[in-house]
C-alpha positions as CSV (number, residue, x, y, z in Angstrom):
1,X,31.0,72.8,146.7
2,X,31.9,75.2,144.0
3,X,33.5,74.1,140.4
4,X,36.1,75.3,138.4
5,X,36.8,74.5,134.8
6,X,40.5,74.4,133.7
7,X,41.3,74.8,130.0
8,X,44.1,76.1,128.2
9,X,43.9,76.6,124.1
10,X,47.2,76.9,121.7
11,X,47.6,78.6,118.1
12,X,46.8,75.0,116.2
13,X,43.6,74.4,117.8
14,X,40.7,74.3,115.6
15,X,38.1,76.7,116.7
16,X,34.9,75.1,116.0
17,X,36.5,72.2,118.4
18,X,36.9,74.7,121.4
19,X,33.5,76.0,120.6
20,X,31.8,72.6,120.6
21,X,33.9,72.3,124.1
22,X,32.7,75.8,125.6
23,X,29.4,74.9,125.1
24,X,29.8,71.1,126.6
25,X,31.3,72.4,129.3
26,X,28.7,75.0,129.8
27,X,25.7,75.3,128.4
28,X,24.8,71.6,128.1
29,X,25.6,70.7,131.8
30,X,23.1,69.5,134.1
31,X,25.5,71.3,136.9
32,X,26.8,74.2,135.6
33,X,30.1,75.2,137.1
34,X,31.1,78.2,138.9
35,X,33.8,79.7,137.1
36,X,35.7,78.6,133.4
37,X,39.7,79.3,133.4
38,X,40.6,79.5,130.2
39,X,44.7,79.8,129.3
40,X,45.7,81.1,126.1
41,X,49.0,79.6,125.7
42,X,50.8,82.6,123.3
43,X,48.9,84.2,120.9
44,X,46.1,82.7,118.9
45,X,44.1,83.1,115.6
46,X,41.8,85.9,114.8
47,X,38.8,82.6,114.7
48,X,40.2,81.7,117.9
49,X,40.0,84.9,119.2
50,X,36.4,84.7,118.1
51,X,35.0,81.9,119.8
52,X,36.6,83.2,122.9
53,X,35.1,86.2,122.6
54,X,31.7,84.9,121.5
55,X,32.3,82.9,125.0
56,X,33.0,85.9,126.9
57,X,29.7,87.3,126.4
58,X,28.2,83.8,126.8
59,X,29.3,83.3,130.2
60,X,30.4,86.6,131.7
61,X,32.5,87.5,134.5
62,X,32.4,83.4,135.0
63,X,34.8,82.9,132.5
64,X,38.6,84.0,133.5
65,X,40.8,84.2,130.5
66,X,44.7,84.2,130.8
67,X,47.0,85.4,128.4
68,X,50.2,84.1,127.8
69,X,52.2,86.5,125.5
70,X,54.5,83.0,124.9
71,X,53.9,79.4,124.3
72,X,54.7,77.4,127.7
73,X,53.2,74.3,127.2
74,X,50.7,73.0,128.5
75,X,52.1,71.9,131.9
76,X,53.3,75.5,132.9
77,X,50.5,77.1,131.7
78,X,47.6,74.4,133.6
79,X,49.7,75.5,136.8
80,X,49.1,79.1,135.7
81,X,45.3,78.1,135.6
82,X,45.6,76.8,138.8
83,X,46.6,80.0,140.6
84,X,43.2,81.7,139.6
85,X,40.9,78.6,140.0
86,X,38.8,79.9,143.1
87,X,36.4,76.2,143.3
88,X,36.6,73.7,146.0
89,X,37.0,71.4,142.7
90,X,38.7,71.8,139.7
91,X,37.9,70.1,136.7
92,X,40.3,69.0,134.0
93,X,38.8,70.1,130.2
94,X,40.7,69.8,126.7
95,X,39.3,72.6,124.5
96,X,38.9,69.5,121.6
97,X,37.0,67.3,123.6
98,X,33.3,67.2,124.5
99,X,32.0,67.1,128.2
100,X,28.5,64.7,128.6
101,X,26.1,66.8,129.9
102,X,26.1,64.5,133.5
103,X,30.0,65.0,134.0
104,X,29.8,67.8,136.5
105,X,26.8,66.8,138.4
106,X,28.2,63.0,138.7
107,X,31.9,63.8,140.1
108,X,30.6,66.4,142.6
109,X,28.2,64.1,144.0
110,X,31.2,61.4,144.0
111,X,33.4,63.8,145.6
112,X,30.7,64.9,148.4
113,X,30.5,61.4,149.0
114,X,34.1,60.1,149.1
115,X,35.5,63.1,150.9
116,X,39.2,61.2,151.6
117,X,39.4,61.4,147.3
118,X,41.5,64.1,146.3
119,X,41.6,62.8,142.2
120,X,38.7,61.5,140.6
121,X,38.3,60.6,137.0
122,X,36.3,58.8,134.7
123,X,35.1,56.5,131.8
124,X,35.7,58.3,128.3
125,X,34.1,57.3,124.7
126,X,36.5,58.2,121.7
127,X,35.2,59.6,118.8
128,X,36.8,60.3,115.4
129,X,36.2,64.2,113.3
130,X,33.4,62.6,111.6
131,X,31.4,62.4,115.1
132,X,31.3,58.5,115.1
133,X,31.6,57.1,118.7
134,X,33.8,54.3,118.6
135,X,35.6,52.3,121.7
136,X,34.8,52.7,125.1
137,X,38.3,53.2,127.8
138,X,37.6,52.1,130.9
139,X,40.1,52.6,134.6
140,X,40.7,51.0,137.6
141,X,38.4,52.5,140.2
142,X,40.2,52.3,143.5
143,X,43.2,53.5,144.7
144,X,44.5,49.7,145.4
145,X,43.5,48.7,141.8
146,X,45.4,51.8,140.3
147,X,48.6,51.6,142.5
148,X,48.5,47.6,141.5
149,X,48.1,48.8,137.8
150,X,50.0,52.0,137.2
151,X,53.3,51.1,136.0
152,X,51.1,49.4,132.6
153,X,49.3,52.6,131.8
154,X,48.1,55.5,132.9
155,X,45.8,55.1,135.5
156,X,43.6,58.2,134.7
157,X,42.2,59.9,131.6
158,X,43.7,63.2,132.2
159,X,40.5,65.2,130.4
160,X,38.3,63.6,132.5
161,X,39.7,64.3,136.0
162,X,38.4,66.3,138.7
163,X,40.9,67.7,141.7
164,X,40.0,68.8,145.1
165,X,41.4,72.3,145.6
166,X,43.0,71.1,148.4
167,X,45.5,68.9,146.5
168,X,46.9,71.8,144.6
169,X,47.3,73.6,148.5
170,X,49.5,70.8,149.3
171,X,52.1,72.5,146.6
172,X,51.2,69.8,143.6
173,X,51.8,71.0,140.8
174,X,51.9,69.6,136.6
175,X,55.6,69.3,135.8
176,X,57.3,70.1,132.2
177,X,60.3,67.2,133.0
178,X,59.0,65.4,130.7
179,X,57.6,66.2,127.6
180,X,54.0,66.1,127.1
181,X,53.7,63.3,130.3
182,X,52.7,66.2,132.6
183,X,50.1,63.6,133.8
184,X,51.2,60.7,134.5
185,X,54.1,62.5,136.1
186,X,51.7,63.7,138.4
187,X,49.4,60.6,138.9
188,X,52.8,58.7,140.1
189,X,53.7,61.9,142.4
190,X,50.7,62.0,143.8
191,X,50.2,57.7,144.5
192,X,53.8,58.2,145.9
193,X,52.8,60.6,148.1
194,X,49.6,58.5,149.4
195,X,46.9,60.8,147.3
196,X,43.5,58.8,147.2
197,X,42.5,58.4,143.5
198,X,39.5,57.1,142.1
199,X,37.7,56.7,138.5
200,X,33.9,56.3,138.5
201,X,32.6,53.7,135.8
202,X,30.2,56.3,134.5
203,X,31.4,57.9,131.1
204,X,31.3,61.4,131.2
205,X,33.6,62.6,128.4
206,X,33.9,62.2,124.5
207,X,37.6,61.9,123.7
208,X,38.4,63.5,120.2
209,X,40.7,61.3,118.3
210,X,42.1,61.6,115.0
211,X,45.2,61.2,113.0
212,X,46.7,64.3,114.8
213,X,46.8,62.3,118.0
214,X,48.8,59.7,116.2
215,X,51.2,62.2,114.7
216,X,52.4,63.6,118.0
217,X,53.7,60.3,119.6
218,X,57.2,60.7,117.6
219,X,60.2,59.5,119.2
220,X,60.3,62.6,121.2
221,X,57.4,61.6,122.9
222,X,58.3,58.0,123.2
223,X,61.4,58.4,125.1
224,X,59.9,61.4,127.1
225,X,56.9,58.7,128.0
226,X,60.1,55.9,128.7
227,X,61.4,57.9,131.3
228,X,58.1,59.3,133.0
229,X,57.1,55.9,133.8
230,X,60.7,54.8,134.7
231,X,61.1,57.5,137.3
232,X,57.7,56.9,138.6
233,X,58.4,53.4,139.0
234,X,61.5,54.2,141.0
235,X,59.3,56.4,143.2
236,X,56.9,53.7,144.1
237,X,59.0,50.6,143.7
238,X,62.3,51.5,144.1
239,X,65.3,50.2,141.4
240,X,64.9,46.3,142.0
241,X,61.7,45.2,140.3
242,X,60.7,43.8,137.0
243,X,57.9,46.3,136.2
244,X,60.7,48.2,134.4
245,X,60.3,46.0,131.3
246,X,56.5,47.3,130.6
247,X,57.9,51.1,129.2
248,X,61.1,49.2,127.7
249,X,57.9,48.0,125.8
250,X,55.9,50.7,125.7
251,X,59.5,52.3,123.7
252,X,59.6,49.3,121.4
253,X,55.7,50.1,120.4
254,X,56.1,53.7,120.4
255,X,59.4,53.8,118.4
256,X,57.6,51.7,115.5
257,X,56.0,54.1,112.4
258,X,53.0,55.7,113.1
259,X,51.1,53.9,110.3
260,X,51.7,50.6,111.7
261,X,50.4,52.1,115.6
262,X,47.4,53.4,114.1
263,X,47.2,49.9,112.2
264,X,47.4,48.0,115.9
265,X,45.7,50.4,117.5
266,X,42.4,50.0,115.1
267,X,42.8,46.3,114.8
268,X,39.8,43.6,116.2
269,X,42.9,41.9,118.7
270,X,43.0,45.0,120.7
271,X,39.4,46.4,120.6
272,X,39.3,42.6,121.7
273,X,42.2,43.3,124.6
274,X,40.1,46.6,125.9
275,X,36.6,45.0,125.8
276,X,38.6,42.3,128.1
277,X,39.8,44.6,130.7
278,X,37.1,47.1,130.3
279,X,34.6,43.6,131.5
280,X,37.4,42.9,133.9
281,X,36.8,46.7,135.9
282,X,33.3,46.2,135.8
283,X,33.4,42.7,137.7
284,X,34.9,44.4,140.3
285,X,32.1,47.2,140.9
């Protein structure tokens, strides 16, 4: 099966991050994929600009670059990448993160052999601007443990998923309802729908966070995230249930200041808490 790459870039994004992206993505796979879709969302910086062309020569005809003369967002503009995506699988990519050089080769042979999987994502490793590799996220690998799970957290690490083209053909598309949840919006569309989704155990991404990450869960994005999940529980469970109360929690923790988050989120209790459930997935390979 062929693969597409879909990316999109914005004004603020640092260029030697999408460079060390390009060439993950790229050069250091084992399977190297068949086309790059790259969306500029608006216009860019003259280093930006750079890299992309550096790219351009790199790659070739293989890399299709779309310009937005405006910022959309990056909902709008991944369902602009989607329209010129010509692969029987499309792969998610953030131009900040770094692809392991397996990541391609390993979903396409899950994907060849799971052919009623239509979403398939993966195990990621974060890593901070200094390059240390530091905790290990894990996901529930079946469709049955993610439906069971999906009201908790997001089910999926969005940079690490891989579509079937087919999906998209069905009239899927990312929605901007709510801001910056253009994924789990879709994860919960798609489960409602009766999408098979899977995550392999295998980690095929490095996630890139840093203090920036932190900074853009404001209250904006906590009441935005409130009422993703809340409709998505209403599509699967309908308005009698008690799963409502984990995003009234999920609120309570988001609405708190960042420096306490980023306090919780590096403390031993909860690298304790994900060790737990990341040992908890792997029991049930």
């Amino acid at each position: 099966m062929t693969i597409s790459v879909l990316m999109s870039t914005y004004i603020k994004e640092q260029p030697n991050y999408l460079d060390e992206a390009m060439r993950s993505i790229w050069t250091e796979q084992k399977k190297k994929p068949d086309q790059i879709v790259l969306v500029e969302d608006g216009p860019l910086t003259t280093a930006l600009y750079g890299i992309l062309s550096k790219w351009q020569n790199v790659i070739g005809d293989k890399l299709t670059i779309i310009e937005n003369k405006q910022n959309k967002g990056l909902a709008l503009s991944l369902n602009d990448g989607i329209e010129a995506c010509k692969g029987d699988l499309i792969a998610r990519m953030d131009t900040d993160d770094i692809a392991l050089p397996d990541r391609l080769k390993l979903q396409e042979e899950y994907m060849n052999a799971h052919p009623d999987v239509e979403i398939l994502g993966g195990s990621l490793r974060e890593f901070n601007d200094q390059g240390t590799l530091n905790k290990t996220r894990q996901y529930p690998q079946t469709i049955k443990e993610i439906r069971k799970s999906i009201h908790k957290a997001s089910p999926l690490a969005h940079p690490t998923v891989m579509f079937r083209r087919s999906f998209f053909d069905k009239g899927f598309r990312y929605s901007n309802k709510f801001f910056i949840c253009e994924d789990v919006t879709l994860w919960f569309e798609a489960v409602s729908s009766g999408v098979v989704i899977n995550n392999i155990p295998e980690i095929v991404l490095n996630f890139r966070r840093n203090d920036s990450v932190m900074k853009r869960r404001g209250r904006q994005k906590a009441w935005s995230e409130f009422k993703a999940y809340s409709h998505g529980i209403f599509l699967l469970d309908g308005v009698f249930t008690l799963k409502y109360i984990y995003p009234l929690m999920r609120l309570a923790f988001r609405l708190m200041p960042t420096k306490i988050i980023k306090a919780v989120y590096n403390s031993k209790l909860r690298n304790a808490v994900t060790q737990k459930k990341n040992d908890s997935i792997q029991k049930m390979q």
